[in-house]
N, C-alpha and C positions, 0 to 999 in steps of 0.2 A: 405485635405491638398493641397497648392497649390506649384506644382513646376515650375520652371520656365525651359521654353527650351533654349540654347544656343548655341550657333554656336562655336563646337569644333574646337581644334586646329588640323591643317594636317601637321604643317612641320613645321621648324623653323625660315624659310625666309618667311612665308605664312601671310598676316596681313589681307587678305580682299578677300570677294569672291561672289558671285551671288547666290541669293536664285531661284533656276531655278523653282523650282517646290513643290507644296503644294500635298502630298497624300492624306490627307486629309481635311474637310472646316474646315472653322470655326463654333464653337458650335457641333462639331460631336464627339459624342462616339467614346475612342480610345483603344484601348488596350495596355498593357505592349511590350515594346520593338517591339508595330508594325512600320512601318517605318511612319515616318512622312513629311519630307522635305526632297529635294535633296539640297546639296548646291555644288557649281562649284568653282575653283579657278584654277589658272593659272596650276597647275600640274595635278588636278585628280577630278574625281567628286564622292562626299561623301554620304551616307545617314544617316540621322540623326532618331532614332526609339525611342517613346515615353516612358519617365521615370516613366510613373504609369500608371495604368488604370483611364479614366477621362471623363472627355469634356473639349475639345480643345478652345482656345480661341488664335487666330492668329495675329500679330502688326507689320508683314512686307510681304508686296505684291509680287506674284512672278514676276522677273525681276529686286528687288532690291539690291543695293549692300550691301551688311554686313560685318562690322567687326567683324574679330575672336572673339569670346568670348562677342558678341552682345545679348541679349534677345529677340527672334523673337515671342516669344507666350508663354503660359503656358497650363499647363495641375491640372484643377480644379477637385481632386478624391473628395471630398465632395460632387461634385453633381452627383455621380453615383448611381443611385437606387439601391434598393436592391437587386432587382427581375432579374436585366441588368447580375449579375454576378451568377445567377443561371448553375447550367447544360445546362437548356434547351435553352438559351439565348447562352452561349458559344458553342455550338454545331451548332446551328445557324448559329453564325458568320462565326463558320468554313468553314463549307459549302458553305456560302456566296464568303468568301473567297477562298476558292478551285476554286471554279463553275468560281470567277470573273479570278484568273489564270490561268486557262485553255481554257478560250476564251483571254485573252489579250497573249498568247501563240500560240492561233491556228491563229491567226490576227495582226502577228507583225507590229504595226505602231509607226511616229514620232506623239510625245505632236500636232505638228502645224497640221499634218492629221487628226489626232482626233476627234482636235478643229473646221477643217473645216468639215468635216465631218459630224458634231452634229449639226453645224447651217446650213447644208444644208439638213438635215435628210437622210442623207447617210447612208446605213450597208455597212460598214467595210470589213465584208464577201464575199459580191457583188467585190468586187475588187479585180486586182490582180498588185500587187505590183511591184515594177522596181527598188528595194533597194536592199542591200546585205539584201540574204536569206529568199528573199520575201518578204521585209518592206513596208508597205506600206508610201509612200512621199506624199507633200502638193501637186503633181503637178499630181500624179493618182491621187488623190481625184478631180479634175480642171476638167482631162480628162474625168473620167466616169462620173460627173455632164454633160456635155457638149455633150457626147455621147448620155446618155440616154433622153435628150431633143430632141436631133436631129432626135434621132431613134423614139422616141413616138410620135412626134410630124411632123415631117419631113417639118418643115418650118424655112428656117433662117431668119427669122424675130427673132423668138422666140429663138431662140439659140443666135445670138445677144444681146437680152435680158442677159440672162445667161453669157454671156462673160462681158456685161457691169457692173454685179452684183459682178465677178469674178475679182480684179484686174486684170491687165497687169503683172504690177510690185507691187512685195510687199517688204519692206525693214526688217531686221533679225537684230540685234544686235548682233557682233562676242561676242562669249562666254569668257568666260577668257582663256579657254585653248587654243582658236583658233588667241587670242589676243598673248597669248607665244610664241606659234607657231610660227606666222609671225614676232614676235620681233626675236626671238631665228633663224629665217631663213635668217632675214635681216645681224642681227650682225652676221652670219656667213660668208653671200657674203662681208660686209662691213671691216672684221677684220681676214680674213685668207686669205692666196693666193693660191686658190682652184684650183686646176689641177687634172684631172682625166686621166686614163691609163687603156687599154681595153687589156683582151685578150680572149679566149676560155678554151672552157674545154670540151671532150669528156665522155660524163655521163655514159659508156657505163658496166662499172665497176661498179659504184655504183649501178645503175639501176638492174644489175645482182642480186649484194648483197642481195635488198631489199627484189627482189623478191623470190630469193632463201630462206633466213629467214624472212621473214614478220610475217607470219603465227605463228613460233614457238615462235618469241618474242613479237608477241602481246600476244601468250596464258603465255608467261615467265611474260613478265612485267605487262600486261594489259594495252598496251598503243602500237600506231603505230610506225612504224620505218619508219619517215621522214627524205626527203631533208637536213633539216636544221641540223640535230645533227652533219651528215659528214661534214658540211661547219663550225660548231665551231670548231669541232675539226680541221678541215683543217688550219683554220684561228689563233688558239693557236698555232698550228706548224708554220705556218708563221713570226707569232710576236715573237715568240721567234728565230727564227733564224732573224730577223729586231726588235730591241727594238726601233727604233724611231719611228715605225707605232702605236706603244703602248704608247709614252707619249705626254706629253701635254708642252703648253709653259706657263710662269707663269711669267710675267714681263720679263726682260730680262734674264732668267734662262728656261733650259728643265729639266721638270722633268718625270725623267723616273718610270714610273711603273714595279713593279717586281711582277703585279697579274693581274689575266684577269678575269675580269667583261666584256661578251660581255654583250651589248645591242641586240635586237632583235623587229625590229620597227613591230607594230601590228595598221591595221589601224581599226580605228573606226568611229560610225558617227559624233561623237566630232571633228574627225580628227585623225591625228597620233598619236601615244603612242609609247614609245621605251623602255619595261621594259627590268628588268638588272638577266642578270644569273649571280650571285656570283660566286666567285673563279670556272668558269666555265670548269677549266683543271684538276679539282680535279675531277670534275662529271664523269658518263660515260653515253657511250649513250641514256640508257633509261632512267638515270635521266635526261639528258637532255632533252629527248621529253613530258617527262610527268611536268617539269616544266616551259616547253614553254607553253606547254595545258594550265595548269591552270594558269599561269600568264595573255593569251590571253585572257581566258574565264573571270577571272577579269576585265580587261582593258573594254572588251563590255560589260559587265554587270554593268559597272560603281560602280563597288567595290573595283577597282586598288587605292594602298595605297602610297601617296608621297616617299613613299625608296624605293618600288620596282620599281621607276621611276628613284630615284637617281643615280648619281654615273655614273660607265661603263666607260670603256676604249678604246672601240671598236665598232663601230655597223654595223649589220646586217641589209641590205635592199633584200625583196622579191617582185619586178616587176613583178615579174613571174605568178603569182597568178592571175594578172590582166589583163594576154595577154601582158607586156611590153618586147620587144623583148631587146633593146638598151637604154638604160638611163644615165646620170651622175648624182648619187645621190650628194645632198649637206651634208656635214657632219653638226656631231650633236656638237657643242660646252660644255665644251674645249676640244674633241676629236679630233687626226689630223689624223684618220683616216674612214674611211665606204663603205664599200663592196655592192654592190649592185649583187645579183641574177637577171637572164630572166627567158623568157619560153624557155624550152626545144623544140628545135625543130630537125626534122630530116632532115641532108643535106648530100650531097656528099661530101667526103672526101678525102685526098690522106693517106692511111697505105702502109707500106712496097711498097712503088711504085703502088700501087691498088687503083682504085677509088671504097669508099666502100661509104654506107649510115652508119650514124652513129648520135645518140642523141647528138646534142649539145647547149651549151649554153655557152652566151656573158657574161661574167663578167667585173666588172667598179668598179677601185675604182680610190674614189676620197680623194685627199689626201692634205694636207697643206705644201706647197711647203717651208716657212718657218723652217720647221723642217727638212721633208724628200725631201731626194735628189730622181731627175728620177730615176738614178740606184736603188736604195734602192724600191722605189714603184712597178716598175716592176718586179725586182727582188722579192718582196712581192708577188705578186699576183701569177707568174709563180710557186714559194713553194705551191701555193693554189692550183693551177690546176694540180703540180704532185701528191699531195695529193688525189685529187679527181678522178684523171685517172688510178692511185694505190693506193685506201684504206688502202694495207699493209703498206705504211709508215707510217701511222697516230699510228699505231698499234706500230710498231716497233720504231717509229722516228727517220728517216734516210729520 
């Protein structure tokens, strides 16, 4: 029997998106529900997993564009031998497949390093990566080619060579999420009147917290007790005492939200991702951190699903992570408001008339001057920072 493959629906505004990637060729033995194609679209990137056991037969190249509910290939279970779905055969593949997971695991790289890679007869292994978490990128593949010529050879004649093989410049095609992106960042600067408002926050209390229960609430919840849960919480205390940081404009009408969906922006090598905590003041803090986890671990595994993209009232930016000391995040539309996190750093202080050291960090939100007045923003933010330098208010809300 032959079924045909189709390019699932992701969202309801969703009509068209990028077949990025083929798991498997054409004419290749597939198994049930193994993953077959990736496909990309403006919100999230998808995997699509074979509907029968088969041989594959592929009708759209990767890089091209697809509409939803397109035909890209089929999967022909007629031609699967007999013998292919024995034990001995299935146990095979397993292995196969283990064996190939746990080297594309021990050797994180991007499709484009791969690809260079294989036509330079590069091991993967041999290199060490300059990506988050050790990835290896097309431009370590450039470098260790380039190195080990120079080194084995020690003639730049011949290395020469090699850089002449090697473009200068190569050109990428932005993907559709990174096509959103810059639409969704343009129409921000082009149709809000962005102001942002700085002040500090003395970590010195949280920091205490964590350390003091870390230990018991990760053996409690099995999950760590992060930065970030104090800053939703801080920041649901915020908006509710400021309801215009919480709405949106909508033609010539505001409309006020009476629920907090933060966002919580997660970057990937796609780019940015900003999934959304639902009614996030219902939660408490270990649901908070264990559903930042797994929303994150989604987003870079390219699992993240259009509504957990949706929506959100609010968002959360962490600079911090990346050494950014000082930033004006741009808000995410139609949101009129976004908090950006630093890094923690240790500086002299004045307490009680005392010059002490003490962890601090820059906080920035940038805000849509249309809606919220200065008063109201700073006053925003300042609710966030006694939140943060007294944890008991979040508790108490006061």
């Amino acid at each position: 029997m032959i079924t045909e493959i189709k390019v699932p629906s992701v969202g309801e505004s969703i009509t068209e998106g990028v077949l990025s990637r083929w798991f498997k060729k054409n004419g290749e033995l597939v198994k049930v529900n193994e993953p077959l194609f990736e496909v990309e679209t403006e919100k999230a990137t998808t995997e699509v997993v074979a509907p029968q056991t088969g041989v594959l037969s592929t009708l759209v190249k990767e890089g091209d564009k697809v509409n939803i509910g397109a035909v890209v290939g089929s999967v022909d279970g007629l031609k699967v031998p007999a013998e292919s779905v024995s034990a001995e055969k299935v146990a095979t593949v397993a292995n196969e497949k283990k064996e190939e997971k746990t080297q594309s695991s021990a050797v994180p790289s991007n499709p484009s390093a791969r690809h260079l890679a294989e036509t330079k007869g590069v091991d993967l292994a041999l290199i060490k990566g300059s990506g988050k978490g050790g990835r290896i990128l097309n431009e370590d593949v450039v470098a260790h080619v380039q190195n080990q010529v120079s080194t084995s050879v020690g003639s730049s004649v011949v290395t020469k060579e090699i850089r002449k093989d090697i473009a200068r410049e190569t050109r990428q095609r932005m993907t559709p999420i990174r096509q959103r992106i810059a639409e969704r960042l343009l129409q921000a600067q082009q149709n809000a009147a962005i102001l942002t408002t700085f002040n500090e926050a003395d970590m010195t209390a949280v920091m205490d917290l964590r350390a003091k229960y870390k230990d018991s609430f990760t053996k409690r919840h099995g999950v760590g007790l992060g930065f970030m849960s104090f800053f939703v919480k801080a920041v649901i205390e915020a908006l509710k005492a400021f309801p215009a940081v919480n709405a949106r404009i909508d033609g010539n009408e505001i409309v006020f939200q009476h629920f907090y969906d933060i966002g919580v922006a997660v970057s990937t090598e796609k780019g940015l991702m900003v999934p959304v905590l639902r009614d996030a003041d219902s939660m408490t803090f270990a649901e908070i951190e264990k559903r930042i986890v797994e929303l994150a671990t989604k987003a870079r595994d390219n699992k993240i699903a259009v509504t957990d993209l949706q929506g959100g009232t609010f968002t959360i930016t962490n600079g911090g992570i990346f050494g950014s000391m000082l930033s004006t995040p741009i808000l995410n539309p139609p949101q009129s408001g976004i908090l950006g996190m630093h890094s923690i750093q240790k500086r002299a202080v004045v307490v009680n008339d005392q010059i002490v050291i003490r962890p601090m960090m820059y906080l920035a939100l940038s805000y849509d001057h249309r809606i919220i007045d200065g008063r109201e923003a700073v006053s925003f933010l300042v609710r966030v920072k006694e939140c943060l330098e007294n944890p008991e208010r979040i508790f108490l809300a006061i």
